[in-house]
N, C-alpha and C positions, 0 to 999 in steps of 0.2 A: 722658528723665531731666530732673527739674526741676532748675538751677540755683540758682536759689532758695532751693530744698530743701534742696542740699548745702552752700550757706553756712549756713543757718540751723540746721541738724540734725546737723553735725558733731559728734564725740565725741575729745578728747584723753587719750591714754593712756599711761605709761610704758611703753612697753617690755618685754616680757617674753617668756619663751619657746614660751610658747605661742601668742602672733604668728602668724600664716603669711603672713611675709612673702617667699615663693619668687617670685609671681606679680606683686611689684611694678613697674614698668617705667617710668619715668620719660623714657627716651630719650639718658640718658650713663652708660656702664658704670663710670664710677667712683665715682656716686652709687647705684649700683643694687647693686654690689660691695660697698659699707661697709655699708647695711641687712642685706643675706642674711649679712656673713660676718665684720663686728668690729665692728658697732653695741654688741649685747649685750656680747660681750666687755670693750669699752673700758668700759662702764657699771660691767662687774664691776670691775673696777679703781678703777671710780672716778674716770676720766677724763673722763666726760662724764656728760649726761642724754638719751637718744635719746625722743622722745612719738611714739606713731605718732597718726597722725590716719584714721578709719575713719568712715564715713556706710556703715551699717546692718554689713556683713561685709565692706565694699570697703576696704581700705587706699589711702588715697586722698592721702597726701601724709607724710611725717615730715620732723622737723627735730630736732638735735640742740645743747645749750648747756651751756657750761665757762663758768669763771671764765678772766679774761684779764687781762693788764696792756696796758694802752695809751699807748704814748710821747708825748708831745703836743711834745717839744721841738723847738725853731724850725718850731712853727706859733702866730703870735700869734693866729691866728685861734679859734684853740681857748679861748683865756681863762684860762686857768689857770696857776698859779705851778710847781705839780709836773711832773717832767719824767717819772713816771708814774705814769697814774692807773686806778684798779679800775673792770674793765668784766667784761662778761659779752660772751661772744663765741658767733655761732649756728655752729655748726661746720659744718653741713648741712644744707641747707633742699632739699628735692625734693616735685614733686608727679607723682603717676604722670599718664603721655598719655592716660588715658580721661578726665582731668577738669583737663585745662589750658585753659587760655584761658577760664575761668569767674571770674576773682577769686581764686581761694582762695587763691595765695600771697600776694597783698597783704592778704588778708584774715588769714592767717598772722600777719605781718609785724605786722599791727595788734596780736593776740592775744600774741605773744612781748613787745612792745612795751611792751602791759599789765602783763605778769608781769613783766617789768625794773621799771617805776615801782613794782609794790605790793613788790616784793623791797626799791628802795633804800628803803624806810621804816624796815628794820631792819639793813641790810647797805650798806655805804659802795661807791657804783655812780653811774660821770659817765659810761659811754660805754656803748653797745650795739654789737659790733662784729661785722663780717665780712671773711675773705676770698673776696669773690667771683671764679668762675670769668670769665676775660675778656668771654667770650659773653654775662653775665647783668648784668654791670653797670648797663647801662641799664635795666633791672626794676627793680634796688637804688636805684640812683640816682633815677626815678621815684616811689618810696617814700621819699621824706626821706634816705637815707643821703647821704653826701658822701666827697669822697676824700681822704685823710690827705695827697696829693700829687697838688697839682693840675693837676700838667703830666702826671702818670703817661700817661694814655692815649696819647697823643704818642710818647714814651716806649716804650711795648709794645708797641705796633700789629703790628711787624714780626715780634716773639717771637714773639705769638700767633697767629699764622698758623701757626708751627712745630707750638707747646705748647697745644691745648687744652685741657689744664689749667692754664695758668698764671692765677695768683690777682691781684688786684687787693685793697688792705685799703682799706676803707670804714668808716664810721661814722655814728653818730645821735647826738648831743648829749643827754643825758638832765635835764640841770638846765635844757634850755631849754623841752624840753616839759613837764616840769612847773612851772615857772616863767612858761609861758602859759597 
């Protein structure tokens, strides 16, 4: 399998039922749970927007993104006068274990990225947020995100040894990258 390949020849898709997303496997059952069993669902409602991402018939990674509100108060660092500001938040980002350690989630992370800056052209959008899972921080954080609290880690260390699910909220600053 060419790597290469699969950055360059990927295909993004909403979601839909005709997916077969049974064989997806990522490597944590609560991200593999929400695909197979309220991805769709939540889209019906209207909750979310789930895209799978597929290089040729492989389902090879999905992420999912809502609208968010983002508290920025008492962080000056944040710059802003509002004490909250419209973001878009990734609800889900998972790449299955046959094609990790290739790029494709930061290459993801670039493409979601994209789509927040051409959205805020017409839709009022300062932050691109997440909550990531503790374990995956450093990925996020790797990628330009930052932590709404910068002592957090400190902070959880001992949580998350308990709670593998526990989230950490992170962000990207969105008027800076287009503003560079």
């Amino acid at each position: 399998m060419n790597n290469k390949n699969i950055i360059k020849n990927y295909k993004i898709e909403k979601l839909n039922r005709y997916h077969e997303v049974g064989e997806f496997d990522c490597g944590n059952n609560n991200l593999n749970k929400y695909l197979k069993e309220k991805a769709l669902f939540q889209q019906e409602e209207q909750y979310n927007v789930t895209y799978i991402v597929r290089y040729g018939e492989d389902i090879v990674a999905y992420f999912s993104l809502f609208a968010d509100s983002f508290r920025t108060k008492n962080n000056p660092e944040l710059n802003t006068k509002y004490e909250f500001c419209p973001a878009i938040k990734i609800g889900r980002l998972a790449v299955d274990n046959k094609f990790g350690s290739i790029g494709l989630g930061t290459n993801l992370l670039d493409e979601i990225t994209k789509k927040v800056i051409e959205l805020s052209e017409n839709v009022g959008i300062m932050f691109l947020t997440i909550d990531a899972y503790f374990n995956a921080y450093p990925f996020y954080q790797k990628n330009s995100f930052k932590f709404k609290d910068r002592n957090i880690i400190r902070k959880l260390k001992n949580k998350a040894k308990r709670n593998p699910y526990l989230s950490i909220q992170m962000y990207k600053d969105i008027r800076r990258i287009i503003n560079n």
